[in-house]
N, C-alpha and C positions, 0 to 999 in steps of 0.2 A: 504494500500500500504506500503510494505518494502524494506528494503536494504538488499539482498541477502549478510550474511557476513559468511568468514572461516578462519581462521587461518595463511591458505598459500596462501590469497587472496592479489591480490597487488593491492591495489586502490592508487600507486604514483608508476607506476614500474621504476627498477630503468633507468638508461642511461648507466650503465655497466652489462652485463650479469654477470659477475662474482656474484652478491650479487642475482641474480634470485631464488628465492624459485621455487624447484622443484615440480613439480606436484609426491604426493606420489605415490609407484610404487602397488596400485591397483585401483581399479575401480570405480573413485568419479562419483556420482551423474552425470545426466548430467547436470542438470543445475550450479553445482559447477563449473563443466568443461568451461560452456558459461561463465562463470563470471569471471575466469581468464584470457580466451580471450577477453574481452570486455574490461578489466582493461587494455589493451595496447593502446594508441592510435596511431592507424597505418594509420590514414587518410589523403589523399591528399601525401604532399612529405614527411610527420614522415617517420624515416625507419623503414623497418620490422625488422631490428636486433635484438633487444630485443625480441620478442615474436618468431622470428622463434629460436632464442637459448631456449627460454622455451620450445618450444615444442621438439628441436632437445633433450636437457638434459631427457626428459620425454622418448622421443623413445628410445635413446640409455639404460636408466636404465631399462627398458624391455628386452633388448637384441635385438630389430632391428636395420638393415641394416640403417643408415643412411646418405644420401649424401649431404652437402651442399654448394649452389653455390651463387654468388656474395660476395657483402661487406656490406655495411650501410643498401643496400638492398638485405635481403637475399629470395631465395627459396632454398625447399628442396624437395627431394623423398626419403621418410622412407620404406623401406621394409620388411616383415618376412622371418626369414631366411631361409622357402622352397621358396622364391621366387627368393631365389639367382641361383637357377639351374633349376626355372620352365620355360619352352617356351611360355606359355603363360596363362595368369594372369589378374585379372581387376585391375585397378590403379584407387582408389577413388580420386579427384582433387578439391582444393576446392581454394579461395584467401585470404591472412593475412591481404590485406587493404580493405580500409572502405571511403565513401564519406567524407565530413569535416558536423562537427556537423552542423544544420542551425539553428535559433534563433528560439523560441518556443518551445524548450523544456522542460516540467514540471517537470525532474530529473536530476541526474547528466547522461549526455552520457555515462559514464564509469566508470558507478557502475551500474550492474545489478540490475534490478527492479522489484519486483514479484507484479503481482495486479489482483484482479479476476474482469473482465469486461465483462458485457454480459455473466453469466456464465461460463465463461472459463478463464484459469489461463494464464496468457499473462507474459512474462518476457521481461521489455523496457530495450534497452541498444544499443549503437552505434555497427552498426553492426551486431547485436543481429539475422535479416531475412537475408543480403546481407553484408558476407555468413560465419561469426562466429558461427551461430548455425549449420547451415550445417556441419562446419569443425568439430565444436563439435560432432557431431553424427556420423561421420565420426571416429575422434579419436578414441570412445567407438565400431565402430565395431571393426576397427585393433587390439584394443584390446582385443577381444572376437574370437578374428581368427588368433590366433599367428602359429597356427600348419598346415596352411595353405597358399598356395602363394597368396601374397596381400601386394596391397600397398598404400600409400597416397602420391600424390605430391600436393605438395602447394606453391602457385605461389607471386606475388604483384604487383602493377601496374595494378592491372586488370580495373580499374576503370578509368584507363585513356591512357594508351598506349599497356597495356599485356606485360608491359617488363620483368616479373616475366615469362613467358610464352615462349617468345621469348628468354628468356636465357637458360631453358632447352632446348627448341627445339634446338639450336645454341649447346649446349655442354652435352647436354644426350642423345642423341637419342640410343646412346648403352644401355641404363639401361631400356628406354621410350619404346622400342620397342617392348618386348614381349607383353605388354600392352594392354588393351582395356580400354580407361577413362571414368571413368562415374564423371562428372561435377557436383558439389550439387547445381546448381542457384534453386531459387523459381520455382517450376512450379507446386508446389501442386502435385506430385507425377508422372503429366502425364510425357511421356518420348521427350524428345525433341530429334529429326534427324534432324533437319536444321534450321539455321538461315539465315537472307541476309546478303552481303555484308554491311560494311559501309565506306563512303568516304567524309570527308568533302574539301569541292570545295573552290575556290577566282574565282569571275568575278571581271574585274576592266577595267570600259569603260573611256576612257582619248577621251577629247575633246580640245577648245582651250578657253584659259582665257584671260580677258581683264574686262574694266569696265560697270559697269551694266548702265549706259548711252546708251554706243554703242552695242548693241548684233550681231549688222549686221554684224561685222568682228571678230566675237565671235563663240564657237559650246558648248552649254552646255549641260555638259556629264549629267546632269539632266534628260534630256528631252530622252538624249539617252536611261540611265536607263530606265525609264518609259517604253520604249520600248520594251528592253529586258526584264523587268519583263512580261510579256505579254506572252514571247517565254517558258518563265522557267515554267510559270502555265500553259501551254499548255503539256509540252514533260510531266511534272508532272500527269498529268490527264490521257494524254496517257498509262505511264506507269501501274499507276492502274487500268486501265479498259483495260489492256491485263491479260487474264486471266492465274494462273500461280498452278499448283495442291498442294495445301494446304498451299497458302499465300494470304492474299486478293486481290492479284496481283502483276506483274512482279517486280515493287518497287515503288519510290515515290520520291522528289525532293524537299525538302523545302530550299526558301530562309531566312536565318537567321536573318542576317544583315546588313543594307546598312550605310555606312558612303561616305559624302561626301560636299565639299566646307567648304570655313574657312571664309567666309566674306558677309553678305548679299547684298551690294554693290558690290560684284565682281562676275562676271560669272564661276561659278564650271568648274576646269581644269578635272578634277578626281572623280568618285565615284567608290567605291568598293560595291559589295554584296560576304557576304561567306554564306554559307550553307550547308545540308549536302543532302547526293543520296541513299540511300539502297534500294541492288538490290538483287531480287532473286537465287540463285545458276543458275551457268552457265550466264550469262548477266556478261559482263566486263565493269565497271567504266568507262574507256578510251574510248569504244565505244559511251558510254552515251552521256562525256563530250565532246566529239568531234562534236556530235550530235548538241551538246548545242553551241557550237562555229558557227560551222556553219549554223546553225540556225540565231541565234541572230545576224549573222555580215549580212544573207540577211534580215533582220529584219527592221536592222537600213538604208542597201542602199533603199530597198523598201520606207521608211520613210523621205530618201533623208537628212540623216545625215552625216556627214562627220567624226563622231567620231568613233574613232578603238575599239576592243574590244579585250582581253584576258583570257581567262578561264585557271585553273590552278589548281592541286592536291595540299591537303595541306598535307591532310595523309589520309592512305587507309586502310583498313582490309579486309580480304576475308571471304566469305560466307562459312557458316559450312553446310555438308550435310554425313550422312549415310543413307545405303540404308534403306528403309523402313520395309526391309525384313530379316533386321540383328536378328541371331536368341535371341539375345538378347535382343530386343524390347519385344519380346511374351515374353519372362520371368521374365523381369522387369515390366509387365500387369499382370501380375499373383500375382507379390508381392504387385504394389499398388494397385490396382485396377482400376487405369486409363488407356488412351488411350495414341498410339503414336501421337505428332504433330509437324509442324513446331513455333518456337517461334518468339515473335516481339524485341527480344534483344541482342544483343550481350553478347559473353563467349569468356572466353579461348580456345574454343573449333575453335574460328577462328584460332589461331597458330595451335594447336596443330595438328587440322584435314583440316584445308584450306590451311597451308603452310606445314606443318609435314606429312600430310598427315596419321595421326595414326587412328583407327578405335577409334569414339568415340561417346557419347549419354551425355545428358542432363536430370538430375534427383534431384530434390530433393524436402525437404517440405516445406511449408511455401507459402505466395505468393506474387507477386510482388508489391502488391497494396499498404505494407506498406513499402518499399525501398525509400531509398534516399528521405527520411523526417523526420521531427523532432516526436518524440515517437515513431520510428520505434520499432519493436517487435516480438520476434515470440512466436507462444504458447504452452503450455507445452507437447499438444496432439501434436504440429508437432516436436518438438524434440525425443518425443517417437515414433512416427510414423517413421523418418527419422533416427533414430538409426536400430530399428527394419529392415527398407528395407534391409539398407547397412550390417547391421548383416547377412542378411537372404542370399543376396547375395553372401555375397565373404563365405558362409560356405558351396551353395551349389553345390562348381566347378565347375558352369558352365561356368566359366572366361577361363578354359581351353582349353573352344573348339575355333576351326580355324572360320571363318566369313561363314563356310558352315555350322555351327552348327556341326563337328565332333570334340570328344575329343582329 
């Protein structure tokens, strides 16, 4: 096992773009490439500022089109300069942040790691599957398809709200729209058209407090809970066992967690559960949780409890879905060799294609199994694999054609 080392590698980057070594203006290695993304740590609230100005200084010394939007957090959409007057175009999309390193890992997060394991050459590094290697193989096609319309935007936030996502949607849709996005998350090459929605909930049953002597003139929202957990594992169950074409069913309902009472001695005024809901395209949240309200409140009179109940949005995302029959799907199956399907994860592809409304797919290499953990990794074969698609891709115009498959 070694430390992948080069010259213009920043293993301390700096906190000024100004002193940013540029990425030289031909075509490093890709694993060079992962290793100067990986060398940023852009996890959790670090900004992206520093690595989206390495990358912006890298596009511009090419000659592409480069636009960037926010401050401490930035995204961008880099494009070649036929794609300043093409009508339509694929836009490879990928994100600059990364989970926060967790305890257990055997190297440095942010130094790229070469190791041959089981055979195959594996490079560990924070971010390295989700989706710094992506973005890497990404970089390496734009670069190989300069004389062609193409682009890359890249987002941040994706990891916890898509505000990288929602900023373009909010203030690019002129640049974003000739567009077709192909997303790089893990999926092993198959192509993803749909994801569910996701929505995390608050219930919070309020009863009446008093001391644990007397209950008789007491309502303890404990017992209330109880109750409504009962209601939440029901609508849950229901959900998955309606059957929904290429998700294991319509959605699913987990309670997270419940807090509640401050004193063993005193009868619990309050308990809360939050949790979260994902639901299949077409199914609305608000339906759900309304469901879930009025459920649970004949739940507890059934029960003969006197305590109220509240259910409540904490934050919402909308379900990604293209048609199955985009002519796109058949030719991103032709380059990996896998199939179309729906995924079990959230993307960018909730703004971009659930609220933007832009035609978009999910594609890239690597898989999700080693995401958001310590010695995350991807391997050598899938950054050559994931170079190679998006190479083959954006060189063979067929980003040009309308969502009927004509040029």
């Amino acid at each position: 096992m070694h430390m992948l080392r080069h010259s213009s590698f920043l293993t301390h980057p700096p906190t000024s773009y100004k002193n940013v070594v540029m990425f030289p203006p031909v075509i490093m290695r890709i694993d060079e490439t992962l290793a100067e993304l990986v060398a940023f740590d852009t996890s959790s609230d670090n900004p992206t500022l520093p690595l989206a100005t390495h990358i912006a200084m890298w596009a511009a010394d090419l000659g592409f089109d480069v636009q960037r939007y926010g401050d401490c957090f930035e995204a961008l959409i880099i494009r070649t300069q036929p794609a300043l007057k093409a009508k339509r175009y694929i836009g490879l999309c990928g994100h600059l942040d990364t989970v926060p390193a967790t305890d257990g890992w055997d190297t440095d997060p942010l130094m790229l790691t070469e190791a041959m394991v089981d055979g195959e050459t594996r490079y560990y590094g924070l971010g390295a599957q989700d989706m710094k290697g992506p973005v890497a193989c990404m970089m390496h096609a734009l670069e190989k398809n300069q004389t062609v319309p193409a682009a890359l935007a890249l987002t941040y936030n994706e990891e916890t709200d898509f505000g990288g996502a929602r900023l373009l949607a909010a203030n690019a849709m002129d640049i974003l729209a000739p567009m077709t996005l192909i997303i790089g998350e893990p999926t092993q090459g198959r192509i993803g058209y749909a994801h569910a929605s996701y929505t995390e909930w608050q219930l919070t049953i309020t009863g009446k407090g008093g001391h644990s002597s007397d209950p008789s003139n007491s309502c303890n929202a404990m017992y209330g809970m109880a109750c409504v957990l009962q209601q939440v594992k029901a609508l849950s169950e229901r959900l998955m066992q309606t059957p929904y074409d290429g998700f294991p069913g319509a959605g699913s309902m987990n309670p997270g967690v419940v807090r509640g009472g401050d004193a063993n001695n005193r009868i619990c005024q309050s308990v809360t559960m939050t949790g979260d809901l994902r639901l299949a395209p077409g199914y609305e949240p608000d339906d759900t949780l309304e469901e879930l309200q009025t459920g649970a409140q004949r739940t507890l009179q059934e029960a003969g409890s006197a305590c109220s109940i509240e259910v409540s949005t904490v934050c919402s995302y909308p379900s990604f879905f293209t048609s199955p029959s985009h002519p796109l799907i058949a030719y991103l199956s032709t380059i990996t060799g896998k199939e179309a399907t729906t995924l079990p994860f959230s993307t960018d592809a909730a703004i971009f294609n659930g609220e933007a409304d832009l035609p978009a797919l999910v594609c890239g290499p690597g898989s999700l199994d080693v995401c958001h953990q310590s010695n995350e990794y991807i391997t050598k074969a899938g950054l050559q694999r994931g170079t190679a698609w998006y190479t083959s891709l954006l060189a063979s115009g067929v980003g040009c054609m309308d969502t009927s498959g004509r040029l």
